[in-house]
N, C-alpha and C positions, 0 to 999 in steps of 0.2 A: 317458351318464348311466345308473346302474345304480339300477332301483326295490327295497329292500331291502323281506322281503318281513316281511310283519305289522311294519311299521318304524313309529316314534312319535318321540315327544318326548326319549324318553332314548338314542333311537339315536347320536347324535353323542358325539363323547368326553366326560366329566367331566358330564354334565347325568345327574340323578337325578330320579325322581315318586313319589308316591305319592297313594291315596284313600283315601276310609271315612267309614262312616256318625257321624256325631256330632252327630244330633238336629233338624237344622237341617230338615231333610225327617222325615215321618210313617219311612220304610224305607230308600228307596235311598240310596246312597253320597253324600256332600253337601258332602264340604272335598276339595279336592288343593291340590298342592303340586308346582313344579317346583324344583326347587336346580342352581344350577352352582357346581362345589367352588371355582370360581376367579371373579374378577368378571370379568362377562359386561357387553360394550357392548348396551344395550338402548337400542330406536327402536319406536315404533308411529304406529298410526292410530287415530280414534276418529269416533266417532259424529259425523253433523250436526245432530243435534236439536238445538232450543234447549237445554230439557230434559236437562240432562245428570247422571247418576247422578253420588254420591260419590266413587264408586274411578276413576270416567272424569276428572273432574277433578284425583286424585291422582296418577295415571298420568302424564297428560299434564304435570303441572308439574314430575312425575319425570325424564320421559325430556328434557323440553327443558331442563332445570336441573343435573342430573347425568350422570356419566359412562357410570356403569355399576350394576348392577343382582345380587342376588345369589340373591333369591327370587321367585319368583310363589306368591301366595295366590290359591285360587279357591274362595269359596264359591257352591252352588245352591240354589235355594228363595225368596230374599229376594233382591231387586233393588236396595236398600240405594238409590233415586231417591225421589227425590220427598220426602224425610224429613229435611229442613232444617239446622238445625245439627246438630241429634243426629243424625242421619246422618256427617255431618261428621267427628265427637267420635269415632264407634263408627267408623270407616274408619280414622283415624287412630290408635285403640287397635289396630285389627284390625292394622296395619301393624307396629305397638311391640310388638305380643305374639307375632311373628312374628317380628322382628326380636331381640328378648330369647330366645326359645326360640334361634336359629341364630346367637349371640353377633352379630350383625352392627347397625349403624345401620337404622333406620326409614327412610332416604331411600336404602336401598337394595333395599328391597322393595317391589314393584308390588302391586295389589290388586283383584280382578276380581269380579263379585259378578252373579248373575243367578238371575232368579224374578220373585215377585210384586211390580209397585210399589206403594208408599207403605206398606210394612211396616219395622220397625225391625228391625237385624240384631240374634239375640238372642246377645248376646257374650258370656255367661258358657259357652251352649254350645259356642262357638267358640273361644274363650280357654282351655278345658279338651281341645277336641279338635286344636289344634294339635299338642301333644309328640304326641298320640296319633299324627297322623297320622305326624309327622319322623320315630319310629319304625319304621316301614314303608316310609321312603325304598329305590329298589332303581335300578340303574342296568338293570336287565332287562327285557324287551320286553315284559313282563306287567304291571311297575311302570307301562309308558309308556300299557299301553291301558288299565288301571285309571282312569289320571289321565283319558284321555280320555272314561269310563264318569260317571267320580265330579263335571262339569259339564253333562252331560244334565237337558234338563227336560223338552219332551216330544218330543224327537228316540226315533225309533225305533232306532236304533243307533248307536253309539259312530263317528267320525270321525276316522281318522289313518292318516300314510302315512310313510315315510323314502325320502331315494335318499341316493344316494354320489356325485361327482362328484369328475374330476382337476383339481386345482390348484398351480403349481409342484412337481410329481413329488409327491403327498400325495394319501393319500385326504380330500376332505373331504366329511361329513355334514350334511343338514341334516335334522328330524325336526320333524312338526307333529301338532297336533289340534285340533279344532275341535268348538264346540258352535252349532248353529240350527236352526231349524226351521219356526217362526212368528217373527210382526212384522219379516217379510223383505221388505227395499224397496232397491231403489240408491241409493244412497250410504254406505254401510257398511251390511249388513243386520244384523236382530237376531242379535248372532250374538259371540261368544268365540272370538279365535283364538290358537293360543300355536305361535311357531316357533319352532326354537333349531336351532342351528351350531358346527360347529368349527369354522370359516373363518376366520381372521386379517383383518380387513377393518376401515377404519379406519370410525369411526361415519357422520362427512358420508354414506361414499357406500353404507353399505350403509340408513341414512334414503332417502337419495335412490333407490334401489333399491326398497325397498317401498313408497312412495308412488305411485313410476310403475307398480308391478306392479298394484297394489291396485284404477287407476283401469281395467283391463282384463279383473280376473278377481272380486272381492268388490264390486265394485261396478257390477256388472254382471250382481247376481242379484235376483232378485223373488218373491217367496211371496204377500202379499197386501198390498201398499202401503201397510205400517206401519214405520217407521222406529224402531227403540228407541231407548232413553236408554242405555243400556249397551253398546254395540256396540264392540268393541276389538280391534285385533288387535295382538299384541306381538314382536316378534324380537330374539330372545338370542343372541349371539356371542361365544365365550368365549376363541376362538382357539389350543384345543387339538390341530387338526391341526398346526398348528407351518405353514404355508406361510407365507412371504414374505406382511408385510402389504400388502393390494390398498389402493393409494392414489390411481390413477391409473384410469380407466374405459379398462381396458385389454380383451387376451382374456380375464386371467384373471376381471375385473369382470364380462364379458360371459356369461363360461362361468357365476357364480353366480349375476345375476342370470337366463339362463335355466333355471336350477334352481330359483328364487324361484318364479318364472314358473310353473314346472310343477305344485308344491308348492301355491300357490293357485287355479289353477284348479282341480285334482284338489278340494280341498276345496271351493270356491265351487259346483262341478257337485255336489257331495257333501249339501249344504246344500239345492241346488236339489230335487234329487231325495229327500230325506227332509220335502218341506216337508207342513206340517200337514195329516192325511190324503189326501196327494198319494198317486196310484198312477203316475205318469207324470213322467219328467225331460222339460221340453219344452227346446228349443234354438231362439233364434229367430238367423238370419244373417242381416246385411241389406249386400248387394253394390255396386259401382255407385257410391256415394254421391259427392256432391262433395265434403264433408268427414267427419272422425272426426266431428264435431262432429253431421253430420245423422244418421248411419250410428247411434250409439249411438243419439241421441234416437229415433229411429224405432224401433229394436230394442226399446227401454226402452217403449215405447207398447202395442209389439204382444204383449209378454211380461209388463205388466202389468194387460193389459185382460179383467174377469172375464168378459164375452162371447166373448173366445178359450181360457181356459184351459176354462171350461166346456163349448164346442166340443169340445174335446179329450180333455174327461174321457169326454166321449159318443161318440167316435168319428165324429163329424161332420165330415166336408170344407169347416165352412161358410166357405168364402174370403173372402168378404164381409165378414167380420168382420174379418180381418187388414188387410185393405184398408182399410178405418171408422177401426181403430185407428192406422193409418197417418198418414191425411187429418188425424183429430185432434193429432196430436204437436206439430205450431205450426213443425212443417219444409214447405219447398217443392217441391214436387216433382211430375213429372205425372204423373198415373197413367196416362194409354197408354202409358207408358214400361216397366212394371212389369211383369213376369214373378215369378209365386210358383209354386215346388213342393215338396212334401212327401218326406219321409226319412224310413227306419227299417230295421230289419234284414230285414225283408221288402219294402223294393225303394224306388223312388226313382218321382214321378210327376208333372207337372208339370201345374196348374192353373187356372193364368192364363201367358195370354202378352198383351203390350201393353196389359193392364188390361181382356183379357176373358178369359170362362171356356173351355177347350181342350174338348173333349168325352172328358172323360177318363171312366173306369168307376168309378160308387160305390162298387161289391164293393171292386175294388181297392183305394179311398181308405182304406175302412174298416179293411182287414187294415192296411194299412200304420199307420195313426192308432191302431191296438188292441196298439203294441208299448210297453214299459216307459221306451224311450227314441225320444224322438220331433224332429223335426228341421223346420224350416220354414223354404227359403230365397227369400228376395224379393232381386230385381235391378233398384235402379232405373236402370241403363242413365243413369246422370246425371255419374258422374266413377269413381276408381280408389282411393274409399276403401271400407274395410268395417268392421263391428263386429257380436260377440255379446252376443248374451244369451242368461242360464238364468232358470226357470221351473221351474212345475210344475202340473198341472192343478189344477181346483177343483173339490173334492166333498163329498158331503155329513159327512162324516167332521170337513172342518175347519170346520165351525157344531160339531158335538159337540166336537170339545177345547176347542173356546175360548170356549162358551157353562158349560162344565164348571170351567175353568181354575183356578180359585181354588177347588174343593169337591173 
């Protein structure tokens, strides 16, 4: 697998983006726009809220109703949830004015929307800034981070990556970006994801592919144990590499989905690490376990417990906490069994062995806890499963965004 470098959305063959401001935000960039010149098999995932935004329910009765997909629409600023049938009305004009602009059908256009809930999308802006945007379509790596720029709300930087991968003697591409930051919880966190491919791959198994990818890298991230209404991630396949269509969960199956694989973690860790005034990507391991089943739920505990990430934000070794957040998970497990230590670029130090503390050096604890990416592996010595999770510390920065958010 070759990582293509400032690589996006429009890196794969026939996929073009574009952004731009058109009103919907006070400044920043507010509409994009992905197009594949050919129809693209689209599959996604979406939120578990009850609660589920406009375009979340449009999406989804897209991808499981239809074949294939020709646009993504992403408006920022306005979460287009919580806003009834007129919600409903404006999704679905959003969809037809989208569709009439790129001569194509309305049920062939996805429609993604994120900001403020229970505002109404104001459609005359949007409905005029369309052409605008189609306009500035560019199949160029500038076009792809734009798009990624032009769904930021308050992520501190733009999110996307491409690789290249071989498939029956063919380069194939896939190219993503991603918007999150805050209302970041497992199960789909708040978060906008748009992938796309040239890969030949028949629908069933590249669905089946992001589904299982999904449940080991975006769903296995935590900011502050809010789940949105909007969370969606979408994959477009247009099958412009030309390879042999993959029907069978073969190598070639194998070789994309772990390019999938790579693609969302990269962004999942991406997400983690820009969470709302985070200074710190935490990584929680957890070894040992009897099942995936305890291994996640334990991870998912320890990495969303505001007593550990605040630990963390302070440079504090407090173990105890990890350990707390453990007991609480509603898993089994004995704690003299457990071994926890800590990672980072300045060294590796181990804390607990059998569920007591090692006589390790604070200094030490500290430098290593004082690095930008930080790492915490627990072993409970219980069976030969394991799971991650991503995180990020808690500080005082995300009371000011989000007590700010709407002003």
């Amino acid at each position: 697998m070759k990582i293509i470098e400032n690589g996006t959305v429009t890196s794969p063959i026939g996929f073009f983006g574009a952004g731009a401001h058109v009103g919907i935000k006070k400044e920043k960039k507010d509409l994009a726009l992905i197009y594949s010149q050919v129809d693209a098999k689209a599959v996604g995932t979406f939120t578990q809220n009850i609660v589920k935004a406009a375009p979340v329910l449009w999406d989804k009765m897209i991808v499981e109703n239809y074949d294939h997909a020709r646009v993504v629409a992403i408006n920022s600023g306005v979460a287009n949830a919580c806003t009834g049938d007129e919600g409903l009305i404006c999704n679905e004009q959003f969809a037809k004015s989208v569709a009439d602009c790129f001569n194509v059908e309305k049920e062939e256009v996805l429609i993604c929307s994120t900001g403020v809930i229970g505002k109404q999308l104001p459609m005359d802006k949007i409905i005029t800034g369309i052409p605008k945007v189609k306009q500035l379509l560019s199949d160029s790596q500038e076009a792809g981070v734009i798009v990624a720029q032009s769904i930021m709300t308050t992520d501190t930087m733009p999110k996307h990556l491409a690789v290249e991968i071989e498939i029956d003697n063919k380069i194939v591409t896939l190219g993503a970006c991603c918007k999150g930051s805050g209302m970041i919880h497992p199960n789909m966190a708040t978060m906008l994801g748009f992938i796309t491919t040239d890969c030949n791959i028949s629908k069933a198994l590249l669905n089946k592919a992001l589904k299982e990818v999904i449940q080991d890298t975006f769903n296995m991230v935590s900011v502050d144990r809010d789940t949105s209404t909007n969370d969606t991630v979408l994959l477009l396949a247009n099958g412009l590499a030309d390879n042999k269509e993959i029907v069978d969960e073969n190598e070639d199956y194998n070789t994309f989905k772990e390019a999938l694989y790579y693609v969302n973690e990269y962004l999942a860790k991406a997400i983690a690490g820009d969470g709302e005034g985070a200074t710190k990507l935490l990584e929680i391991q957890v070894l040992g376990a009897s099942s995936i089943k305890q291994a996640k739920v334990i991870a998912k505990s320890v990495c969303t417990s505001p007593l550990v990430k605040t630990a963390v934000y302070g440079n504090d070794a407090n173990w105890g906490r990890l350990l707390c957040a453990m007991g609480y998970s509603g898993e089994e497990f004995n704690p003299y069994d457990v071994d926890l230590s800590i990672e980072s670029e300045f060294g590796c130090l181990q804390l607990v062995t059998k569920g007591m503390a090692t006589d390790y050096d604070e200094q030490i604890a500290t430098k290593i806890l004082s690095s930008s990416e930080v790492k915490a592996i627990i072993n409970l010595h219980n069976g030969e499963c394991k799971a991650t999770a991503w995180g990020c510390d808690l500080t005082y920065d995300y009371i000011k965004i989000n007590a700010d958010y709407r002003s």
